[in-house]
N, CA, C and O of each residue as an XYZ file, in Angstrom:
696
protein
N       0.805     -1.189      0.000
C       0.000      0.000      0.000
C       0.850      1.257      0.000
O       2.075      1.131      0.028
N       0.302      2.437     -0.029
C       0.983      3.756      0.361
C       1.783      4.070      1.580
O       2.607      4.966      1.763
N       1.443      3.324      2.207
C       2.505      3.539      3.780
C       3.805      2.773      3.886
O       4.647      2.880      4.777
N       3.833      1.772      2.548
C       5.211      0.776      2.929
C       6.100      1.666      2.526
O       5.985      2.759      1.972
N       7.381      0.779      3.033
C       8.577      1.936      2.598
C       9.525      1.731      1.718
O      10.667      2.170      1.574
N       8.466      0.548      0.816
C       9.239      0.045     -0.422
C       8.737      0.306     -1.813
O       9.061     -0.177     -2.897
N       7.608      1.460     -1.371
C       6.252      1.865     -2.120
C       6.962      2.081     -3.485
O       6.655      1.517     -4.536
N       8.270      3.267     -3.251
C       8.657      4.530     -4.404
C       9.785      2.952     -5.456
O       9.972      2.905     -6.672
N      10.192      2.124     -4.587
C      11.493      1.714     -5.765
C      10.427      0.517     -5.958
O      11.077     -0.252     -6.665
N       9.160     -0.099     -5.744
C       7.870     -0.768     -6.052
C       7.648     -0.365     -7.493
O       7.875     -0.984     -8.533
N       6.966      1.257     -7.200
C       6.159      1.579     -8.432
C       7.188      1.928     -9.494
O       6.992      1.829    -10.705
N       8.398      2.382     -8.864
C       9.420      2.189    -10.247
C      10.105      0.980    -11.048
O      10.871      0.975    -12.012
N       9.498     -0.109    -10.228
C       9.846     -1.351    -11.086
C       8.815     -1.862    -11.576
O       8.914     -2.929    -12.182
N       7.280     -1.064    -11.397
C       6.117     -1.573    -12.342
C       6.159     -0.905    -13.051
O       6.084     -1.600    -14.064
N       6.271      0.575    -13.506
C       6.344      1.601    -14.157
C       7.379      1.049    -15.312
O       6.968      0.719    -16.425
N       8.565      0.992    -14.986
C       9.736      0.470    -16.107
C       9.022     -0.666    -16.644
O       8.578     -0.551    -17.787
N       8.768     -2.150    -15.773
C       8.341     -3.267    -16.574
C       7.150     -3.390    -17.158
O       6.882     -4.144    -18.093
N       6.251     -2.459    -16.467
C       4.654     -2.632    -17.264
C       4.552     -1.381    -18.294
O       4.349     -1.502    -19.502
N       4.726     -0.175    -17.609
C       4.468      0.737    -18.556
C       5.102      1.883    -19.935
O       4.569      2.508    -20.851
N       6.466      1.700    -19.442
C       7.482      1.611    -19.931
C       7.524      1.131    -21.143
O       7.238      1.620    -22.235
N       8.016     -0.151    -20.731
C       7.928     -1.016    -21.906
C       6.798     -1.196    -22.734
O       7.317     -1.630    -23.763
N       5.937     -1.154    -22.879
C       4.396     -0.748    -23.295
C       5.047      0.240    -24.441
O       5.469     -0.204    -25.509
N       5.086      2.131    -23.963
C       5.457      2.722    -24.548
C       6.446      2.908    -25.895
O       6.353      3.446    -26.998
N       7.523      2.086    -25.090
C       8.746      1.509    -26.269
C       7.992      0.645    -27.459
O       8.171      1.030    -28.615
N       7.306     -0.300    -27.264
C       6.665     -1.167    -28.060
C       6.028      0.023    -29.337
O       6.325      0.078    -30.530
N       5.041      0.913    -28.513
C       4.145      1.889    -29.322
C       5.121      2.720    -30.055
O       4.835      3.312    -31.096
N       6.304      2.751    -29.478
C       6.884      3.660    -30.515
C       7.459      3.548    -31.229
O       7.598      4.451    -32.054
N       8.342      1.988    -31.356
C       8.623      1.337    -32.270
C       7.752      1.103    -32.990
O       8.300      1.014    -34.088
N       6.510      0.904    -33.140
C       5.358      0.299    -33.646
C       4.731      1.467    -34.677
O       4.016      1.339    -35.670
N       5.168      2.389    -34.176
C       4.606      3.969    -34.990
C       5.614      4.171    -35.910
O       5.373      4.514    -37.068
N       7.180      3.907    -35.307
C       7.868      4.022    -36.732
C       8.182      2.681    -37.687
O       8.592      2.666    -38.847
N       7.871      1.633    -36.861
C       8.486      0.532    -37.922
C       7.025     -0.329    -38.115
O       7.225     -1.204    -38.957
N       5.851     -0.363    -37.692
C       5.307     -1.562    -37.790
C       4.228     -0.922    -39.572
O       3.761      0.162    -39.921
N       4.269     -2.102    -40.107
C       3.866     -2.170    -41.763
C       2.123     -1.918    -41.402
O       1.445     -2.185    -40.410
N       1.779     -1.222    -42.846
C       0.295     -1.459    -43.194
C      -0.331     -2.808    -42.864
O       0.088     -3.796    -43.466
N      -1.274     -2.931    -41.980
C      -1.972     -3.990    -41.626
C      -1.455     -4.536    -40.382
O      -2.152     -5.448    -39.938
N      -0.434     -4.238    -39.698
C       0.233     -4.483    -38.866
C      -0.397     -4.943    -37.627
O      -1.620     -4.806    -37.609
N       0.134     -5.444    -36.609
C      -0.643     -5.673    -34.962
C       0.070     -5.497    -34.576
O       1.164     -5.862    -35.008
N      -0.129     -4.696    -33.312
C       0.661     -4.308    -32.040
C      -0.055     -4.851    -30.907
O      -1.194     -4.467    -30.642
N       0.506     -5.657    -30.279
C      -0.403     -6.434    -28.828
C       0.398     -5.946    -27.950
O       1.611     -6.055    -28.127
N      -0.234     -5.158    -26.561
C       0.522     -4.664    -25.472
C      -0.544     -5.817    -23.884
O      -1.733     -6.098    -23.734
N       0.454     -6.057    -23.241
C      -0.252     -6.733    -22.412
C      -0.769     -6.035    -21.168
O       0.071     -5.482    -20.458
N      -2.294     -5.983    -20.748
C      -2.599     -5.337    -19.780
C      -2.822     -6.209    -18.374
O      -1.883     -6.883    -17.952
N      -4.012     -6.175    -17.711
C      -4.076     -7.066    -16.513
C      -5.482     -7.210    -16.471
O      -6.149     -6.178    -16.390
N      -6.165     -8.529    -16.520
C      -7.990     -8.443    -15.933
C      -8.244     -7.869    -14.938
O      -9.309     -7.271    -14.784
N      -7.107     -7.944    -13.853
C      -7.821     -7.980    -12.629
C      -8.174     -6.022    -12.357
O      -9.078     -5.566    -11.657
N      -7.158     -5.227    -13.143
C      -7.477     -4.061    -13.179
C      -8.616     -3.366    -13.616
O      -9.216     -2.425    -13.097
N      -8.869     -4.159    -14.947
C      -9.850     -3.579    -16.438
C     -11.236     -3.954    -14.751
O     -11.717     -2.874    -14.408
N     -11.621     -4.793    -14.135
C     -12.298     -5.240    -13.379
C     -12.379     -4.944    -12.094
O     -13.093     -5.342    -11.174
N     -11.323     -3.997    -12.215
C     -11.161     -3.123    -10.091
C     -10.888     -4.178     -9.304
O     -10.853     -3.947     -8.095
N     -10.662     -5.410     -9.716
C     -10.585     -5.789     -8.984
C      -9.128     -6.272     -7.807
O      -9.174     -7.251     -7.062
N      -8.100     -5.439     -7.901
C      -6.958     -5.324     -6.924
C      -7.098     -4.516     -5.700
O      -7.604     -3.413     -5.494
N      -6.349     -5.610     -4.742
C      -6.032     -5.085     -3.259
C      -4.945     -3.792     -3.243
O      -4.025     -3.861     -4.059
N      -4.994     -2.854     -2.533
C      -4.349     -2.080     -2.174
C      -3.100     -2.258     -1.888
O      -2.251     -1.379     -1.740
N      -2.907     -3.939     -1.769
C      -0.695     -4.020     -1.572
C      -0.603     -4.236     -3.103
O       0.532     -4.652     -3.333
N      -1.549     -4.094     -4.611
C      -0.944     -3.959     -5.747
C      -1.097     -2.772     -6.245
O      -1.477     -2.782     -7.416
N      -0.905     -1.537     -5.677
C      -1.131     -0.163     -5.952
C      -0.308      0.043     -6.797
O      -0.880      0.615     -7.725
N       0.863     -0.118     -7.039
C       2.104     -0.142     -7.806
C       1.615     -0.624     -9.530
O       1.471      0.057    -10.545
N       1.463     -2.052     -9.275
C       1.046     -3.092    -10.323
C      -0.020     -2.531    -11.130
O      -0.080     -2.338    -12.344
N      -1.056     -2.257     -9.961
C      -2.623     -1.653    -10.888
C      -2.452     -0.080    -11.486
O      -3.297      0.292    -12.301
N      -1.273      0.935    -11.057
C      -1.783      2.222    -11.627
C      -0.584      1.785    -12.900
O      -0.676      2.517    -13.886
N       0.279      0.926    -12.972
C       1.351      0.501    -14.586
C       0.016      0.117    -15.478
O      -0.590      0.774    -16.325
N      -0.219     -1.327    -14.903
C      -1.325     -1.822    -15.747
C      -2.289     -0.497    -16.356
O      -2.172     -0.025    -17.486
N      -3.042     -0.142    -15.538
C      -3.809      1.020    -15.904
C      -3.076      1.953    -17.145
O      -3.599      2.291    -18.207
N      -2.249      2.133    -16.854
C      -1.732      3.122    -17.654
C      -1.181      2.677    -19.514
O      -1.065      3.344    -20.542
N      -0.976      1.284    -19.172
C      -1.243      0.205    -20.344
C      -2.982      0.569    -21.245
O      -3.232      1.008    -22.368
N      -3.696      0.215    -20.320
C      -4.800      0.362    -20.404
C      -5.168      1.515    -21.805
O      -5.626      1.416    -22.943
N      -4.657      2.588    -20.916
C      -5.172      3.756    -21.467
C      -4.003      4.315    -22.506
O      -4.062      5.347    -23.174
N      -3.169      3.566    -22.465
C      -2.495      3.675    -23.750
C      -3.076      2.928    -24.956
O      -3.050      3.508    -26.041
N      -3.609      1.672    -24.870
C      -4.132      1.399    -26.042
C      -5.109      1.853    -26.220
O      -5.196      1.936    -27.445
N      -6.172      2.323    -25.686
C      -7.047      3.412    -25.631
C      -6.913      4.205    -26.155
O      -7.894      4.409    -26.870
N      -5.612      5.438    -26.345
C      -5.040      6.130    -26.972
C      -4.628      6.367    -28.335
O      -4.821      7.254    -29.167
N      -3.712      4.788    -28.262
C      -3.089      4.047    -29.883
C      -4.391      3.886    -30.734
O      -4.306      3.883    -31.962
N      -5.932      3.713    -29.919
C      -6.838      3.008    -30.859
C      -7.316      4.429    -31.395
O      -7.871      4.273    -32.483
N      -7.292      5.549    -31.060
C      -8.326      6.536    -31.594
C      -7.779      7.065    -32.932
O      -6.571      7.174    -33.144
N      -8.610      7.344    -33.707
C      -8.629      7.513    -35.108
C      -7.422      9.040    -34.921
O      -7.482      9.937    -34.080
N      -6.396      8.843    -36.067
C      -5.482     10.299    -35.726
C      -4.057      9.808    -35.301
O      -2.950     10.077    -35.767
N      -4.556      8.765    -33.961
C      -3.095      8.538    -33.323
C      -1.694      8.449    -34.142
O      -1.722      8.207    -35.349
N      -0.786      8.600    -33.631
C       0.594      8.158    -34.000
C       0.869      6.962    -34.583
O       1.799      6.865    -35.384
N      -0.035      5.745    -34.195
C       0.003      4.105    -34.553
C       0.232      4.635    -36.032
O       1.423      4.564    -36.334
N      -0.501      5.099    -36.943
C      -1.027      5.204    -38.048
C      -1.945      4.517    -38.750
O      -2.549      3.580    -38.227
N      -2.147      4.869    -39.921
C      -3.703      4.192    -40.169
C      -3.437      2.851    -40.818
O      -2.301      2.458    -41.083
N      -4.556      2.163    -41.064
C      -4.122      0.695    -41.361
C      -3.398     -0.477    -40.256
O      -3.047     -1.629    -40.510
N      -3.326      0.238    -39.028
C      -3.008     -0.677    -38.076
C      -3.041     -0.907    -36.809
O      -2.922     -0.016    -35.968
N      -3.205     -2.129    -36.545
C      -4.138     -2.580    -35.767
C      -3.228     -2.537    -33.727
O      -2.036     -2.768    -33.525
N      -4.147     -2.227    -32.750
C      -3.626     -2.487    -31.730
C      -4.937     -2.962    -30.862
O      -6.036     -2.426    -31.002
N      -4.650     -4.154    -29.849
C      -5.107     -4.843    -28.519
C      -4.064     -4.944    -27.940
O      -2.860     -4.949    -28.198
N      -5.181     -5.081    -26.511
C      -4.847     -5.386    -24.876
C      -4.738     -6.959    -24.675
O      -5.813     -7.507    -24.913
N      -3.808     -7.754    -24.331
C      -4.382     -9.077    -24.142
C      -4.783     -9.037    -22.555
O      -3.826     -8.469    -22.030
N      -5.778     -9.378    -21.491
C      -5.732     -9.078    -20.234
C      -5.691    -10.221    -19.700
O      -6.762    -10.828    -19.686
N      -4.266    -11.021    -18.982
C      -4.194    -12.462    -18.831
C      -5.137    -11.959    -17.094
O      -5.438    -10.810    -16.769
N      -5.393    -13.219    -16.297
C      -5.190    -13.158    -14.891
C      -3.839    -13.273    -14.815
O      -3.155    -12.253    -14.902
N      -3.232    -14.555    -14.636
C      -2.043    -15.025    -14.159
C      -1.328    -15.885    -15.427
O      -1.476    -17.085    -15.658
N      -0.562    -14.975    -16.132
C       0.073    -15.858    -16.754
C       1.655    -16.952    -16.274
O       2.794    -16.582    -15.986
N       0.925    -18.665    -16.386
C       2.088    -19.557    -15.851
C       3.513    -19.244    -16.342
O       3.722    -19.655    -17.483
N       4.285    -18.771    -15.897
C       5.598    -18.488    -15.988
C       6.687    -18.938    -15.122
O       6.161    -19.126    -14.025
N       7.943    -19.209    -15.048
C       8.843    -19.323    -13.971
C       8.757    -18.683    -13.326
O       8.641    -19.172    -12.203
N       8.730    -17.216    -13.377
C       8.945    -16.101    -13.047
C       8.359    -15.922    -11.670
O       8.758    -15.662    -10.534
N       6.561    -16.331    -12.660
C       5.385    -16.021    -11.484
C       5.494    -17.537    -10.679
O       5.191    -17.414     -9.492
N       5.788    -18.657    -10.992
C       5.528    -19.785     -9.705
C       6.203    -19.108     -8.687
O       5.587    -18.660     -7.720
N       7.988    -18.937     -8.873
C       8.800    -18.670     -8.212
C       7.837    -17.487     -7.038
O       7.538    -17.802     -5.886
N       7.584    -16.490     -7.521
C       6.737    -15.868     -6.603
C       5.626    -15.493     -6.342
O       5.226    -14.429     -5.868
N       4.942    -16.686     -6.763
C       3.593    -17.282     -5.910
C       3.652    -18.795     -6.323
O       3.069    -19.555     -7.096
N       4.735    -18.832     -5.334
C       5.005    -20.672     -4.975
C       3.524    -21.514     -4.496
O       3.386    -22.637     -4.980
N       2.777    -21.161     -3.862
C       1.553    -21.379     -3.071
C       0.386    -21.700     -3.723
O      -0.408    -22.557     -3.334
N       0.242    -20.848     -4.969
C      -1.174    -20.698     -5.637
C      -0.783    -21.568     -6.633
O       0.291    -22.000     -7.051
N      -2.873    -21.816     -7.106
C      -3.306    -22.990     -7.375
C      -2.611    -23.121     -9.254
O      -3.388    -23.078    -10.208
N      -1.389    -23.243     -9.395
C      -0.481    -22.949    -10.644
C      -2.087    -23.534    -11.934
O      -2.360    -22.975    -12.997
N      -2.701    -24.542    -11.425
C      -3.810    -24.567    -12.511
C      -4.645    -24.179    -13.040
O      -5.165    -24.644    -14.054
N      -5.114    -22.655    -12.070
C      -5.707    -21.486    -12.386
C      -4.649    -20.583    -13.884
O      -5.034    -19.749    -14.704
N      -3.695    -21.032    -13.751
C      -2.945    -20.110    -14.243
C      -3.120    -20.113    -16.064
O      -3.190    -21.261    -16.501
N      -3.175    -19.321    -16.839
C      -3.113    -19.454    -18.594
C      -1.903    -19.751    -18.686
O      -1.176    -19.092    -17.943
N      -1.308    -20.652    -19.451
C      -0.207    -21.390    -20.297
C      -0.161    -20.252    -21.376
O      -1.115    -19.954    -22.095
N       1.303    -19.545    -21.398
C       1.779    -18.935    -22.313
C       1.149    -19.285    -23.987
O       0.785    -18.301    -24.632
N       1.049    -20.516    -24.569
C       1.209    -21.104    -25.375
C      -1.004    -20.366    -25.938
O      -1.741    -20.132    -26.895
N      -0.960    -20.365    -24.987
C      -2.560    -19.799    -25.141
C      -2.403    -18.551    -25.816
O      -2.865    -18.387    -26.946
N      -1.868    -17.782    -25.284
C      -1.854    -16.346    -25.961
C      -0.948    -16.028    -26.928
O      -0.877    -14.894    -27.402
N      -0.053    -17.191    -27.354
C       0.880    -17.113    -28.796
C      -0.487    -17.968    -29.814
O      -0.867    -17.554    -30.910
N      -0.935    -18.983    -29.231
C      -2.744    -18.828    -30.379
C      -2.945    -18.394    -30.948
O      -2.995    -18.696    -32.140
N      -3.265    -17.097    -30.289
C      -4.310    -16.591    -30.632
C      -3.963    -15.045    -31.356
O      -4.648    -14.395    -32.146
N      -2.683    -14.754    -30.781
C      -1.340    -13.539    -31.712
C      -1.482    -14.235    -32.882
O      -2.290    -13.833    -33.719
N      -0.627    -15.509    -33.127
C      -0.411    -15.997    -34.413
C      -2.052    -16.222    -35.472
O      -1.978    -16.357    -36.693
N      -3.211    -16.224    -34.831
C      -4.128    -16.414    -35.629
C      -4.568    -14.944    -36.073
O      -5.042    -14.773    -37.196
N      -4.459    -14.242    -35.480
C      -4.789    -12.525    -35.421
C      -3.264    -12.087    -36.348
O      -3.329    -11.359    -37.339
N      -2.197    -12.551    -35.932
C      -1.057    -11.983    -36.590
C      -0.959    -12.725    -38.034
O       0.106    -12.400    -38.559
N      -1.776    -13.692    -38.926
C      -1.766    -14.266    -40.110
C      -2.454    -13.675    -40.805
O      -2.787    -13.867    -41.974
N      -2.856    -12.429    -39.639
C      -4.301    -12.304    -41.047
C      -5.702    -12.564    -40.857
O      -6.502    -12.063    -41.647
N      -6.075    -13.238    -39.969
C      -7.378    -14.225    -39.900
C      -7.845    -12.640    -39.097
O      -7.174    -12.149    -38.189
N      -8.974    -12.081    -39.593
C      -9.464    -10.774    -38.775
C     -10.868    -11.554    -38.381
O     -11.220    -11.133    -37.279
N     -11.436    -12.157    -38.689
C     -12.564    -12.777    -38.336
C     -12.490    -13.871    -37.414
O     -11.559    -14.620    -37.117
N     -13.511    -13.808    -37.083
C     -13.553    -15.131    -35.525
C     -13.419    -16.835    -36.556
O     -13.430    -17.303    -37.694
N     -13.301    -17.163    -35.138
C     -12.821    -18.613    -35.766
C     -13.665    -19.619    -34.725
O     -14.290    -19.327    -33.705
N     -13.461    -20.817    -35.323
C     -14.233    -21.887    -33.844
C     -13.492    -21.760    -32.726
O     -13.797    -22.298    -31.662
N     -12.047    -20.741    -32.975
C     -11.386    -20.898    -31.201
C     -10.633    -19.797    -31.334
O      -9.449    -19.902    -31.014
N     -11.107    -18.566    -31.804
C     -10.556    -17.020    -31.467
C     -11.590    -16.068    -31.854
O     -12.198    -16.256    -32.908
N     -11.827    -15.164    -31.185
C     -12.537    -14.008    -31.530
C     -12.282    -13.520    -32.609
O     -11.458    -14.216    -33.204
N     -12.668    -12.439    -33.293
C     -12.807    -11.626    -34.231
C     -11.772    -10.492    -33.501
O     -11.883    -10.274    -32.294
N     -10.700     -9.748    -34.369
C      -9.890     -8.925    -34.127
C     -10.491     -7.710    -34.609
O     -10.899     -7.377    -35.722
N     -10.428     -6.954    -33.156
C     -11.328     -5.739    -33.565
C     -10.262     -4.629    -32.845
O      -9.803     -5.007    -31.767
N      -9.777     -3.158    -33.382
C      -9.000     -2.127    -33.321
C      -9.480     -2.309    -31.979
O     -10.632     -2.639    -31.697
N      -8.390     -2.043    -31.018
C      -8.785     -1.249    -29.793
C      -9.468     -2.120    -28.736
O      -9.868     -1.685    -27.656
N      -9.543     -3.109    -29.055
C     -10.254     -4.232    -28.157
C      -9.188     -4.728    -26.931
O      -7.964     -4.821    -27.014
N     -10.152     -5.044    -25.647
C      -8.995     -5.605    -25.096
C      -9.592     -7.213    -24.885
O     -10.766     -7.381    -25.215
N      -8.961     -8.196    -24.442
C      -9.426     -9.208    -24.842
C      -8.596    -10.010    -23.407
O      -7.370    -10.111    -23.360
N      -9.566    -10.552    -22.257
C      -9.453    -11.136    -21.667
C      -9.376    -12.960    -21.578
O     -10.150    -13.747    -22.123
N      -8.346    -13.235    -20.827
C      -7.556    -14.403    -20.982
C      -7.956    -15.515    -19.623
O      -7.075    -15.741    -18.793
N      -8.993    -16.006    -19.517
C      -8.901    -17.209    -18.237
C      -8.685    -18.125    -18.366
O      -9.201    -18.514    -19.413
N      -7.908    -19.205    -17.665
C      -8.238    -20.719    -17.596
C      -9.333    -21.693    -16.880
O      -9.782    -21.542    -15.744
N      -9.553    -22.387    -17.501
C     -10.805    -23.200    -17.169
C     -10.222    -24.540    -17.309
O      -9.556    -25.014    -18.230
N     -10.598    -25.029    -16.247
C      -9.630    -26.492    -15.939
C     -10.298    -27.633    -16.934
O      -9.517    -28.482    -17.364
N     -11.583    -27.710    -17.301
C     -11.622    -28.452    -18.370
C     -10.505    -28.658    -19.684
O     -10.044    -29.697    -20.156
N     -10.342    -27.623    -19.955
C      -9.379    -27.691    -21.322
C     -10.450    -27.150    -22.252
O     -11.068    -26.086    -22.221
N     -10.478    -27.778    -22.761
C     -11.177    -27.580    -24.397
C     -10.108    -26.454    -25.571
O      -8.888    -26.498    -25.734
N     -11.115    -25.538    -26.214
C     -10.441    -24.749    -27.428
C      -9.913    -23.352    -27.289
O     -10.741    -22.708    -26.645
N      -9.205    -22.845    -27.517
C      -8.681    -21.838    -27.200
C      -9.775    -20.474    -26.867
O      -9.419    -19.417    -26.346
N     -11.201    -20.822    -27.324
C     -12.026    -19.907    -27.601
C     -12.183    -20.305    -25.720
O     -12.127    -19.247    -25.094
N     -12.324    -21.302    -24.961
C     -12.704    -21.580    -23.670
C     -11.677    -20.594    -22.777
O     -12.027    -20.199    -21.666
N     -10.444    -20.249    -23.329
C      -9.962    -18.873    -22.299
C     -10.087    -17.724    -23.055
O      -9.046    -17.093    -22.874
N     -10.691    -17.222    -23.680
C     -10.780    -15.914    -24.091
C     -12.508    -15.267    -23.630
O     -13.503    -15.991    -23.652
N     -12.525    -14.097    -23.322
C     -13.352    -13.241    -23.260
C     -13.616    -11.895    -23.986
O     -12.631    -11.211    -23.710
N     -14.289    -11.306    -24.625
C     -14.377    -10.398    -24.874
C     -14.546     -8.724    -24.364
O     -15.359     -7.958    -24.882
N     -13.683     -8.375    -23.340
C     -13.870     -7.616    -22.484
C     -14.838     -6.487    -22.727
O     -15.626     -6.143    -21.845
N     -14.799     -5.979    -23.759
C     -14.992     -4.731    -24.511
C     -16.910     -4.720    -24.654
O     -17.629     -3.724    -24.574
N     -17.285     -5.970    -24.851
C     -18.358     -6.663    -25.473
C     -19.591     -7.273    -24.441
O     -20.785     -7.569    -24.493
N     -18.180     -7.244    -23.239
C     -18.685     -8.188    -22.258
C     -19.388     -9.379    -22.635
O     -20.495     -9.339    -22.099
N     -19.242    -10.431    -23.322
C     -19.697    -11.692    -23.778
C     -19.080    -12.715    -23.974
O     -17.903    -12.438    -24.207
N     -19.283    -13.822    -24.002
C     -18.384    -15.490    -23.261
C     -18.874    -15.706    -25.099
O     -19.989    -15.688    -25.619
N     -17.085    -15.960    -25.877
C     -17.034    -16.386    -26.764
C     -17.843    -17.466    -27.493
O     -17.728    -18.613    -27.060
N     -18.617    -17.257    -28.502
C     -19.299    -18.230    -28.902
C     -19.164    -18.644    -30.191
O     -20.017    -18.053    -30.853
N     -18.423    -19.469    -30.969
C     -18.527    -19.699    -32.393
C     -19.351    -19.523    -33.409
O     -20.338    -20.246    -33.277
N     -19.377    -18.854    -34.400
C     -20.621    -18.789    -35.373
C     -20.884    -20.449    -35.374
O     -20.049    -21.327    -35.157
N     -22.616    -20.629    -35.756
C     -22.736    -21.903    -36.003
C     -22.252    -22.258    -37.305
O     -21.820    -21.469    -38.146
N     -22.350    -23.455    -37.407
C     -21.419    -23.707    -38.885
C     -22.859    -23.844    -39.466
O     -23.934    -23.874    -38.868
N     -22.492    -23.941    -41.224
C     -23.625    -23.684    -42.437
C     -24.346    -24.965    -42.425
O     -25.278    -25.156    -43.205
């Protein structure tokens, strides 16, 4: 929270790793990324959703600020330039070394498998702008929430449509 006394070198290591880097991405992305292009910046569910405790004050105002950068990148005018495309991916917990190591404790099967959100880049990054039986439809400016569901099933079973608020559903087939 605001009273620790690890608050200031905290929010400067969410700031550099979340929002920061965010920025760098966008600005590389404004001078080098091609007509038709995608830029994916990663945000957080638990923010887009209020839903963080006060010891992630640090975490939630980076994220946030992610947020409202693609917010930014999406409005007609921006710097992105025209013809190209930017989303939010909003994992909960993406499984990483990184994150077991520090949250040794939690239930690691809650967690999205990296391999989920290279999916669904590579189906959005080929080209495919339309939904599929196991990805949404790529829409400018969207942010696009990421859960796991211990069943398994299709990639469409961790994605949400944040923007839309609606639980992915496949067109029926002909």
């Amino acid at each position: 929270g605001v009273s620790d006394p690890q608050l200031f070198p905290t929010v400067d290591t969410m700031i550099t790793q979340n929002l920061l880097s965010s920025f760098s991405c966008a600005h590389l992305a404004s001078q080098h990324l091609t007509p038709d292009g995608l830029l994916v910046l990663t945000g957080a569910a638990a923010i887009k959703a209020g839903g963080c405790s006060s010891g992630m004050v640090a975490y939630a105002a980076a994220k946030a600020g992610v947020h409202e950068l693609i917010a930014a990148l999406a409005e007609e005018g921006s710097d992105l330039g025209e013809n190209r495309t930017v989303i939010g991916l909003l994992p909960n917990v993406i499984d990483t070394p990184a994150n077991r190591k520090a949250m040794p404790d939690a239930d690691h099967g809650t967690w999205t498998r990296p391999e989920v959100f290279a999916k669904a880049i590579l189906h959005w990054g080929l080209g495919a702008l339309e939904a599929s039986e196991k990805v949404p439809a790529l829409v400018h400016g969207h942010m696009y929430q990421f859960k796991t569901l211990k069943s398994g099933g299709s990639i469409a079973d961790y994605i949400d449509d944040v923007e839309t608020a609606y639980r992915y559903t496949p067109p029926p087939k002909p």
